[in-house]
C-alpha positions as CSV (number, residue, x, y, z in Angstrom):
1,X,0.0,0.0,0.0
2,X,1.3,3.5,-0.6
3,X,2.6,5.7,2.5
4,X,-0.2,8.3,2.9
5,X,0.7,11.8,2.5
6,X,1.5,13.4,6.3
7,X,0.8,17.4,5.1
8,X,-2.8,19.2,5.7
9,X,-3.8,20.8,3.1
10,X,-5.9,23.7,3.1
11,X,-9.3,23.1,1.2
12,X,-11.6,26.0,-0.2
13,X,-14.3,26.2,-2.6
14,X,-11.6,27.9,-4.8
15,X,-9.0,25.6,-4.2
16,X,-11.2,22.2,-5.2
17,X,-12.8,23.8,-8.3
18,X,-8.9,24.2,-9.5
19,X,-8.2,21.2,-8.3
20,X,-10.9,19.4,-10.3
21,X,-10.3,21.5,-13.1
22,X,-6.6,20.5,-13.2
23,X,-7.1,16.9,-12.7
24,X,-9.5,16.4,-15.5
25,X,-7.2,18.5,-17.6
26,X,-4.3,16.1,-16.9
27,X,-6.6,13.1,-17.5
28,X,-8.6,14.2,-20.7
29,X,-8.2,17.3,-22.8
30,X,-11.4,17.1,-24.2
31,X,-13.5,16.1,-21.4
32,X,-11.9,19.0,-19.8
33,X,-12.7,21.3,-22.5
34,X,-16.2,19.7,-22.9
35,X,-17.0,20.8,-18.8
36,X,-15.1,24.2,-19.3
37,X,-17.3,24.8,-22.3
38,X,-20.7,22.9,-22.7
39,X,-21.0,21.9,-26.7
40,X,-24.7,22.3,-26.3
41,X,-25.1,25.6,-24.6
42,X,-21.1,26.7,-24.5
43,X,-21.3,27.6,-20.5
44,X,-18.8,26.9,-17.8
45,X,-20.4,22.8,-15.8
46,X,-17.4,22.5,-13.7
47,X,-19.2,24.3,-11.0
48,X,-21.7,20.9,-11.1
49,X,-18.5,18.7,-11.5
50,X,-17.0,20.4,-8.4
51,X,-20.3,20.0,-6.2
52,X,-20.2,16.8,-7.0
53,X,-16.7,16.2,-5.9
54,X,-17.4,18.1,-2.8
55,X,-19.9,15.7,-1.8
56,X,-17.8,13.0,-2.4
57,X,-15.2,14.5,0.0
58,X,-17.7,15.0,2.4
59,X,-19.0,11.7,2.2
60,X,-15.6,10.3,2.7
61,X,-14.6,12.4,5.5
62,X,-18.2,11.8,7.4
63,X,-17.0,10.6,10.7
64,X,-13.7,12.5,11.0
65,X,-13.1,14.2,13.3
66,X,-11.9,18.1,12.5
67,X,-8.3,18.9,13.5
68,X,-7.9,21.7,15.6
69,X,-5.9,24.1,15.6
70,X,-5.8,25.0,19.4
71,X,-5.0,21.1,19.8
72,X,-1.7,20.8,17.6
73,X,1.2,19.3,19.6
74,X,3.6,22.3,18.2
75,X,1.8,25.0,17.1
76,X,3.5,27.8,15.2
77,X,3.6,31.3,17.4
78,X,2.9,33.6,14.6
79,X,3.6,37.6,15.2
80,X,1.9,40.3,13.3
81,X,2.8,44.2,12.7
82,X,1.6,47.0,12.7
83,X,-0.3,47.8,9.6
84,X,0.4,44.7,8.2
85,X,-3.3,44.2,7.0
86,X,-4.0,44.7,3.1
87,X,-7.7,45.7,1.8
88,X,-9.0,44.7,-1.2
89,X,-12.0,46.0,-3.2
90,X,-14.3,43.4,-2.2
91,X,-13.7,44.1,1.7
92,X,-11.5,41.1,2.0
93,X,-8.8,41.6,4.5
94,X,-5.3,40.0,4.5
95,X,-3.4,39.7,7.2
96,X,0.5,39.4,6.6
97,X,1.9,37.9,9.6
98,X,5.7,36.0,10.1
99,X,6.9,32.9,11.8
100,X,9.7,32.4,14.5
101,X,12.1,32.4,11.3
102,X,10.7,35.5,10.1
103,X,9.0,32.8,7.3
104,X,5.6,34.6,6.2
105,X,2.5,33.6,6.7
106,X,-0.7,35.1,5.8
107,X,-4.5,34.7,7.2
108,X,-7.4,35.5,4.2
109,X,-10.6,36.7,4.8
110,X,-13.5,36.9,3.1
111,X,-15.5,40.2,3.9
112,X,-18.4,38.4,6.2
113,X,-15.2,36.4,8.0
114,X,-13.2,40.1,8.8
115,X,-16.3,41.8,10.1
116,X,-16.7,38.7,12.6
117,X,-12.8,39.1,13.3
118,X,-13.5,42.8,14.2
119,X,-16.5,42.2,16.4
120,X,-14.3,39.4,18.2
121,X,-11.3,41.3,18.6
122,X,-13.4,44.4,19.8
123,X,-14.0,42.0,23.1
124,X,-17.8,41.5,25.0
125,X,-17.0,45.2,26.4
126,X,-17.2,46.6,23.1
127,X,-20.7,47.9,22.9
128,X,-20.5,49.2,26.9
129,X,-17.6,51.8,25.8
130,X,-19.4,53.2,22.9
């Protein structure tokens, strides 16, 4: 039996659809061109290839129990600077932060995730001081 791969990987909605896209790619060209653009109607059906996979994982996964972050042997003390936070357009927020090493990291949100950052970092005394 093959040695199972030991590194989490970070899994988004973005991340899987390239994921699928890729793998069909590398297994058919023209299948992959025939998801990427329909020959009946010309549109885009990886997004109903990708929710299909994304049951699958789930399915598979059912059961496991989520790793957490707070419970890691060795976690990795991350530091953060002062106005080391970048804005985008869409009110997504990234914050750059470095590793013991100096190694970057960074933590992206999506805008409904910052505004929940901001209320938690505010504290529970937040609305009393206002």
């Amino acid at each position: 039996m093959a040695e199972q791969p030991t590194t989490a990987y970070r899994l988004t909605p973005r991340t899987l659809d390239l994921f699928v896209r890729a793998v069909v790619e590398e297994v058919d060209y023209d299948i992959h061109k025939g998801y990427e653009s329909g020959e009946e109607d010309g549109l885009d059906h990886y997004p109903e290839l990708v929710a299909q996979a994304a049951k699958m994982l789930d399915a598979i996964t059912a059961g496991e129990p989520a790793a957490s972050i707070a419970d890691a042997q060795d976690p990795t003390p991350l530091r953060w600077g002062l106005n080391d936070v970048l804005w985008s357009d869409d009110n997504s927020v990234t914050v750059m932060l470095s590793g013991p090493g100096g190694e970057p990291y960074w933590l992206e949100l999506d805008a409904e995730r910052a505004a929940v950052l901001r209320t938690d970092l505010a504290g529970p005394n937040a609305e009393a001081q206002r």
